[in-house]
C-alpha positions as CSV (number, residue, x, y, z in Angstrom):
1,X,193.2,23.5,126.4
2,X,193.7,26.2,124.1
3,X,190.5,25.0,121.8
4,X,188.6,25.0,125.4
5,X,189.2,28.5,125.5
6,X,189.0,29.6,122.6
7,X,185.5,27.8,121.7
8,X,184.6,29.5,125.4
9,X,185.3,33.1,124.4
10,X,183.5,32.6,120.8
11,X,180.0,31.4,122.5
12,X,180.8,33.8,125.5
13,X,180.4,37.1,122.9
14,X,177.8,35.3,121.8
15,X,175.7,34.9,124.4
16,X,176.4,39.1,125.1
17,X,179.1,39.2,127.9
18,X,180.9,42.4,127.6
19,X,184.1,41.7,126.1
20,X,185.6,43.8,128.9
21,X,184.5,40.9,131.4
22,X,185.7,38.1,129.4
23,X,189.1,39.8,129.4
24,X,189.5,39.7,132.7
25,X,188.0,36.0,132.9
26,X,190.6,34.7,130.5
27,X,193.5,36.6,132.5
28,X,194.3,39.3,129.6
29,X,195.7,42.3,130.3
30,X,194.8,43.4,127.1
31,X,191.4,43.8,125.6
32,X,193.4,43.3,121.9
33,X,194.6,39.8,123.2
34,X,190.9,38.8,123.9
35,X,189.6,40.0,120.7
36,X,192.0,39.5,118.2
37,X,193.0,35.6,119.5
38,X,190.1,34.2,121.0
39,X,186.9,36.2,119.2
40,X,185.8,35.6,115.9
41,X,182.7,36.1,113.4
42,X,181.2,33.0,113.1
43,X,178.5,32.6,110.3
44,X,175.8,32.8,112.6
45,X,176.6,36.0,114.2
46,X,177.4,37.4,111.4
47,X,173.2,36.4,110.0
48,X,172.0,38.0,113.2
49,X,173.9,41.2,112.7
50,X,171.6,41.3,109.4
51,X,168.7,40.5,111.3
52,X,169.5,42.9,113.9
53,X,169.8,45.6,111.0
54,X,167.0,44.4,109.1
55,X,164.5,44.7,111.9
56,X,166.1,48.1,112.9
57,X,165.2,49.6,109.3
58,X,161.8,47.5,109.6
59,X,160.9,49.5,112.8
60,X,162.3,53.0,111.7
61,X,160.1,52.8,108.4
62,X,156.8,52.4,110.2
């Protein structure tokens, strides 16, 4: 069960729900629960946070 959630809250930050909403879905009183235990970097967000950043300095340079 604790995979199920956990592999939940990973694609749910993914996918852009606030992690304020996924706390309270998951029961946590605690933002710090949500994040620190169920939330992680996977290799793929981490490319798209360079993509994100690389198209920002793309844009702002023309």
């Amino acid at each position: 069960m604790y995979t199920l959630r956990h592999t939940y809250a990973i694609r749910a930050i993914e996918s852009g729900m606030q992690p304020k909403v996924l706390q309270k879905l998951l029961g946590h009183a605690s933002i710090k629960t949500t994040m620190d235990r169920y939330v992680h970097v996977t290799d793929d967000s981490l490319l798209n946070g360079v993509r994100q950043f690389e198209s920002y300095q793309t844009a702002s340079v023309e």
